[in-house]
C-alpha positions in Angstrom: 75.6 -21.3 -22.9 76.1 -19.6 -26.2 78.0 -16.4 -26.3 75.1 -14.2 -28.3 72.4 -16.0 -25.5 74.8 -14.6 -23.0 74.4 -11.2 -24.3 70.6 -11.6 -24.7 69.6 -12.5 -21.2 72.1 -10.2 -18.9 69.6 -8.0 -17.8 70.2 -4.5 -16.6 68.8 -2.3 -13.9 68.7 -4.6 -11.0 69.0 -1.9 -8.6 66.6 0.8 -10.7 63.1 0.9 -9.5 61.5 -0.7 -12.9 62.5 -4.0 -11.2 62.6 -3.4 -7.6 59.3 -4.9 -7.1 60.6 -8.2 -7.9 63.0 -8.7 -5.2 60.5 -6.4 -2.7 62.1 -3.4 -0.8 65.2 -2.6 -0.7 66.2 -1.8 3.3 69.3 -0.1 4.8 71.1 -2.2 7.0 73.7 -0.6 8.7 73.4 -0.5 12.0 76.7 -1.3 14.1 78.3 -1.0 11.2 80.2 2.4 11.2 80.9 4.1 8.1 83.6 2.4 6.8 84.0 1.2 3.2 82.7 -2.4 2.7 85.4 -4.5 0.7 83.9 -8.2 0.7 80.9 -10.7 2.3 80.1 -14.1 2.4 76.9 -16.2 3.5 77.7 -19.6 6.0 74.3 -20.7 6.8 72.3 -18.3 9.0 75.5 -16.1 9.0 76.6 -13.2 7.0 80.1 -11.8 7.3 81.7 -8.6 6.3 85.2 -7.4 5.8 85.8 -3.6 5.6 88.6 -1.3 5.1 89.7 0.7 8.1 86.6 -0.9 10.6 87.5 -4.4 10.3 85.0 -8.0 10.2 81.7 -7.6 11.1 79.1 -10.3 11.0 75.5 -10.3 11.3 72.4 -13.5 12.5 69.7 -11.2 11.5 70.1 -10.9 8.0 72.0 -7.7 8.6 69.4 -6.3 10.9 72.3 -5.6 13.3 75.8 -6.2 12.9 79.1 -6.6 15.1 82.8 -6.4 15.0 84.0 -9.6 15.8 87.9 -8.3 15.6 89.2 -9.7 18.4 93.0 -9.6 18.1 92.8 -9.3 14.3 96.2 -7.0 13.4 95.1 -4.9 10.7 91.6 -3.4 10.6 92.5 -2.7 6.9 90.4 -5.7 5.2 90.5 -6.4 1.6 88.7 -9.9 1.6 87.0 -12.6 3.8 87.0 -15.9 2.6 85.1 -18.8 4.7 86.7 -21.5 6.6 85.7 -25.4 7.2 82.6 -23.9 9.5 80.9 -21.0 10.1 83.5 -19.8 13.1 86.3 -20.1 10.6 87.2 -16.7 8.5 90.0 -16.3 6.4 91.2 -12.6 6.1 93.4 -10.5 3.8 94.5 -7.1 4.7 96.8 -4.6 4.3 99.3 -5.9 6.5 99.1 -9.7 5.9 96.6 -12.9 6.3 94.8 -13.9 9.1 93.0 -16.7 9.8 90.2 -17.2 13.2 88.2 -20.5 14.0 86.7 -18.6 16.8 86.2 -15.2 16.0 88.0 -13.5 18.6 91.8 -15.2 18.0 93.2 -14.5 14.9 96.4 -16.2 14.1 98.6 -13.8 11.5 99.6 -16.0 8.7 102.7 -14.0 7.2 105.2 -17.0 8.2 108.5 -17.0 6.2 108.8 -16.5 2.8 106.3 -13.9 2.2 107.9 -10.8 0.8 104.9 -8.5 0.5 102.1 -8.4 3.2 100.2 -6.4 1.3 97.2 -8.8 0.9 94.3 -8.5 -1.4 93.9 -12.9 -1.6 94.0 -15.2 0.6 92.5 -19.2 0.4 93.0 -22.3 -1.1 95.5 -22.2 -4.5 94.3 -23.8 -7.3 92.5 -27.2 -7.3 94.7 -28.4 -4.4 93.0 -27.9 -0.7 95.7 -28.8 0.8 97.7 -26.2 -1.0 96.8 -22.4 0.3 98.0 -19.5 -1.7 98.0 -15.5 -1.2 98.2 -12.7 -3.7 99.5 -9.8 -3.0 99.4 -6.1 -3.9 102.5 -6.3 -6.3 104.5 -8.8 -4.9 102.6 -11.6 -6.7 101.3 -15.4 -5.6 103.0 -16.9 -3.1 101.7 -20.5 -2.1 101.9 -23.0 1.0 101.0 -26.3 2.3 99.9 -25.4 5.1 97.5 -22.1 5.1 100.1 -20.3 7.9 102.9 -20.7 5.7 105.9 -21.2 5.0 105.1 -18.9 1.5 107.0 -19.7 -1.4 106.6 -16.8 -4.3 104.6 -18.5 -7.1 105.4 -15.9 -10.0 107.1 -17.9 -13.4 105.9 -15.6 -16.0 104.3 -12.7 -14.0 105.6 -9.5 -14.0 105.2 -5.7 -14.2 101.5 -4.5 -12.7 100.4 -8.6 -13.3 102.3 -9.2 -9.8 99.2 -7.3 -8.2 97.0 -9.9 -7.8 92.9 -9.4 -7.1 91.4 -12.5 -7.5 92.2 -16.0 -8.1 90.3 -19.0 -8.8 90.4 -22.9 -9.4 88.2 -24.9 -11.9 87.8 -28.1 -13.7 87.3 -27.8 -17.6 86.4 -32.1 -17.9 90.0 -33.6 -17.4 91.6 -30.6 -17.1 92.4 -28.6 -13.9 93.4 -24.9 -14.2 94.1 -21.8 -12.3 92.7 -18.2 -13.4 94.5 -15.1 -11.5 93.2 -11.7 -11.9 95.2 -8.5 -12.1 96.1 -5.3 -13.2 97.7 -6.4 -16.5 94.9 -8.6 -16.8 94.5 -12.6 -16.8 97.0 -15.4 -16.3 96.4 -19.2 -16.3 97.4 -21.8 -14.8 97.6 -25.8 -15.8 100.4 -27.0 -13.0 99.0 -25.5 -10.1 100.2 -22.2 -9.8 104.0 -23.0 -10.7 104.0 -21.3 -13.6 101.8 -18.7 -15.5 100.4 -17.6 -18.9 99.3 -14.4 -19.9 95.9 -14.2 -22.0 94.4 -11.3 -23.2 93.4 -11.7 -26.4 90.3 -9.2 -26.0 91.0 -7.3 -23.5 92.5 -4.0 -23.7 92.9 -0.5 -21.8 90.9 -0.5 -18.2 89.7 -4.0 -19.3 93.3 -5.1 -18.4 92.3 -3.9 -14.8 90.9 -6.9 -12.8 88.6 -6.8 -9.7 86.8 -10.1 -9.5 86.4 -13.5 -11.4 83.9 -16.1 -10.9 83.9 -19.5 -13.4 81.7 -22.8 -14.0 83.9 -25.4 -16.1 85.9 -23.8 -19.2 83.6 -20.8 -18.9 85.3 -17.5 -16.9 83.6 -14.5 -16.4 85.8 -11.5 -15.4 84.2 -8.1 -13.7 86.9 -5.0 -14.5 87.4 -1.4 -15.0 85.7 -1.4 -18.8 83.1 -4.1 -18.6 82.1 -7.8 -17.9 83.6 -9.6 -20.0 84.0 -13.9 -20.4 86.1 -16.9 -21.8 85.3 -20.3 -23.0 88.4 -21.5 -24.3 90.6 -21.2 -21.4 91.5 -17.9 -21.8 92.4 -17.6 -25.6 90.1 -15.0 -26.2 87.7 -12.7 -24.3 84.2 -11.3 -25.6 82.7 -8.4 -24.1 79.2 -9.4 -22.4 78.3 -5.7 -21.4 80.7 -2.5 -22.2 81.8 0.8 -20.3 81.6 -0.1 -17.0 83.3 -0.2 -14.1 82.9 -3.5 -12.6 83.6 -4.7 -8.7 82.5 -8.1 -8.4 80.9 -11.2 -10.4 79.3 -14.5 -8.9 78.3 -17.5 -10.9 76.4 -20.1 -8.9 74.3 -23.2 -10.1 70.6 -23.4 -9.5 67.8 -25.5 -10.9 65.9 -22.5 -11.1 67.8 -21.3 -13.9 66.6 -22.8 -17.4 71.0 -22.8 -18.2 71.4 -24.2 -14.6 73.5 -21.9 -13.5 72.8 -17.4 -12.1 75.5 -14.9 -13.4 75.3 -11.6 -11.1 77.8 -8.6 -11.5 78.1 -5.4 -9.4 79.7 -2.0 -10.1 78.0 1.2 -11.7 75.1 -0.8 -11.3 73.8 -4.5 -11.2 73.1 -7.0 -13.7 72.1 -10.7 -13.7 71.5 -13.4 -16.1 
């Protein structure tokens, strides 16, 4: 999709009440919840599951009519992000004081292993293309990447340093015969061709708070990043950046495919408030 068309059909006010009448009413679903910040979610089927800072996972098989901790053991009750697992009982967590992976929701096995320097986790799935290769970033302590997803770590961080080592997101993607890894952080984007050994800067574009990372999403050579001052997006592997909508703060961005969609795929982004396209 062309960059101008881009601009064109991100609409705003998702969440204002000019358009709430499209996506019916909006309900509060909080019950069992607590009031603890909510820090990441993700849909497996007829289950949603939540991670939150200082209460912990909760998941819901109501459509969030009523939720429940399903901590178990889990170490830290500090959660930064859930990930999903190869089923619906599978949850991969990162938290303040390391990751965790559960296949039953009441065991969670503590992933720190040897190697890992920093347990300070704000990622924690597959690395790169490779799904047999599982990396973590960490709250200034960088990548660190294993084998097997309960370690041994080994840091990944050739060409990283300075506020880049706090990692906040990190994706894989396929530009035709080209595989590449995109790392968020807060000295802005890095990339990735040899699966996370070493790194390139590239920020052409971005400057200030836009250096500030919170979320990327990505379909092919197309990378769309959610930061501190605005959404902003790539199409030639990270040479330069164009602003898609400014001054904003920006939490999260998902890009997912759907024949609904005259492009094929949805763009949604959260912060200040929410946009789509």
């Amino acid at each position: 999709m062309e960059e101008n068309n881009m601009k064109k059909q991100l609409l705003t006010l998702l969440m204002t009440f000019c358009l709430l009448p499209l996506f019916a009413q909006w309900v509060q679903v909080n019950s069992g919840l607590g009031n603890y910040p909510p820090a990441s979610m993700f849909a497996f089927a007829d289950t949603i599951v939540l991670g939150t800072y200082g209460g912990g996972v909760f998941r819901t098989l109501d459509n969030g009519d009523n939720w429940f901790d399903v901590n178990g053991d889990l170490g830290s009750l500090n959660v930064k992000d859930v990930r999903y697992g190869p089923a619906s009982q599978g949850i991969f967590v990162a938290t303040a004081d390391g990751p965790y992976f559960t296949q039953d929701l009441s065991h969670y096995e503590n992933c720190t292993s040897t190697g890992l320097t920093n347990t300070d986790i704000n990622y924690f799935w597959f690395g790169g293309d490779d799904d047999n290769e599982w990396a973590v970033g960490t709250n200034g302590g960088g990548v660190f990447a294993s084998p097997d997803y309960s370690g041994p770590w080994t840091a990944r961080n050739a060409g990283v340093s300075g506020t880049g080592l706090i990692v906040k997101d990190m994706g894989g993607y396929s530009d035709n015969s080209i595989d590449y890894v995109v790392m968020g952080t807060d000295n802005g984007m890095y990339y990735s061709t040899d699966n996370l050994m070493t790194w390139t800067k590239k920020n052409n574009g971005l400057t200030g708070d836009a250096l500030l990372v919170n979320k990327l999403a990505g379909v092919g050579s197309m990378v769309i990043i959610a930061t501190n001052d605005g959404l902003h997006t790539s199409y030639d592997s990270g040479d330069s950046w164009t602003e898609l909508i400014a001054g904003e703060k920006f939490n999260t961005v998902i890009v997912f495919q759907s024949a609904l969609s005259s492009t094929g795929f949805y763009c949604f982004a959260f912060g200040e408030n929410g946009y789509y396209s």
